[in-house]
C-alpha positions as CSV (number, residue, x, y, z in Angstrom):
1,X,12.0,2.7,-5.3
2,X,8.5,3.3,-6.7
3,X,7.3,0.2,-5.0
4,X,8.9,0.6,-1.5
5,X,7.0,4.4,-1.7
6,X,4.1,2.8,-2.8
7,X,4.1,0.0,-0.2
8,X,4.5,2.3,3.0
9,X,1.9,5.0,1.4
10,X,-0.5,1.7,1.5
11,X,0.0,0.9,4.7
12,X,-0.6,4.2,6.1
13,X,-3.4,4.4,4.3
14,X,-4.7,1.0,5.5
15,X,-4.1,1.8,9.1
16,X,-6.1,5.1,9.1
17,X,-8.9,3.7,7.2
18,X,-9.0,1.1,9.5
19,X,-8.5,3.8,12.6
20,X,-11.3,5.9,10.8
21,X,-14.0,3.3,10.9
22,X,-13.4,2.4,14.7
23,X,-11.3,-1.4,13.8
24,X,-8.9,-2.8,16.5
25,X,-5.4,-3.2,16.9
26,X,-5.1,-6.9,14.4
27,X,-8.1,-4.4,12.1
28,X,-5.2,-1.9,11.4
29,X,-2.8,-4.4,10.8
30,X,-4.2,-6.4,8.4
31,X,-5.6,-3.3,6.6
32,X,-2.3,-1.8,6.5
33,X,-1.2,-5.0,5.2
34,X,-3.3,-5.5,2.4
35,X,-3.0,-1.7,1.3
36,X,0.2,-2.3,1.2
37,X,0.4,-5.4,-0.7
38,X,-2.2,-3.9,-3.2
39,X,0.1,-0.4,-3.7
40,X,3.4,-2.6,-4.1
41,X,1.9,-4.0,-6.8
42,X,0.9,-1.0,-8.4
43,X,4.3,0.4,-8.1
44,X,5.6,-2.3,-9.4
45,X,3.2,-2.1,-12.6
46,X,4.2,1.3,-12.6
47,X,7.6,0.1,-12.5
48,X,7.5,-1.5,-15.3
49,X,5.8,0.4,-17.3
50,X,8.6,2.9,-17.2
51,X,10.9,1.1,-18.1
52,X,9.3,-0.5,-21.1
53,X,8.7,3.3,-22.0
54,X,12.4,4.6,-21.5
């Protein structure tokens, strides 16, 4: 669950940074893609670093 959050959070994220600094349609998409690869990942980290911990 933590990294489905953490994925969509990214790629908001992504796509307003990329709206903020003026980028085009494909700008937005692949920054809204690799924020949301990048958070996944942490969530997933996270992830597992709960469980290890529980």
């Amino acid at each position: 669950m933590i990294v489905l959050a953490g994925a969509l959070l990214g790629a908001f994220l992504g796509v307003a940074t990329a709206r903020r600094h003026g980028g085009q349609r494909l700008d937005m998409a692949q920054y809204g893609a690799a924020f949301a690869i990048a958070f996944a990942l942490g969530g997933l980290f996270l992830t597992i670093l709960i469980e290890r911990l529980a």
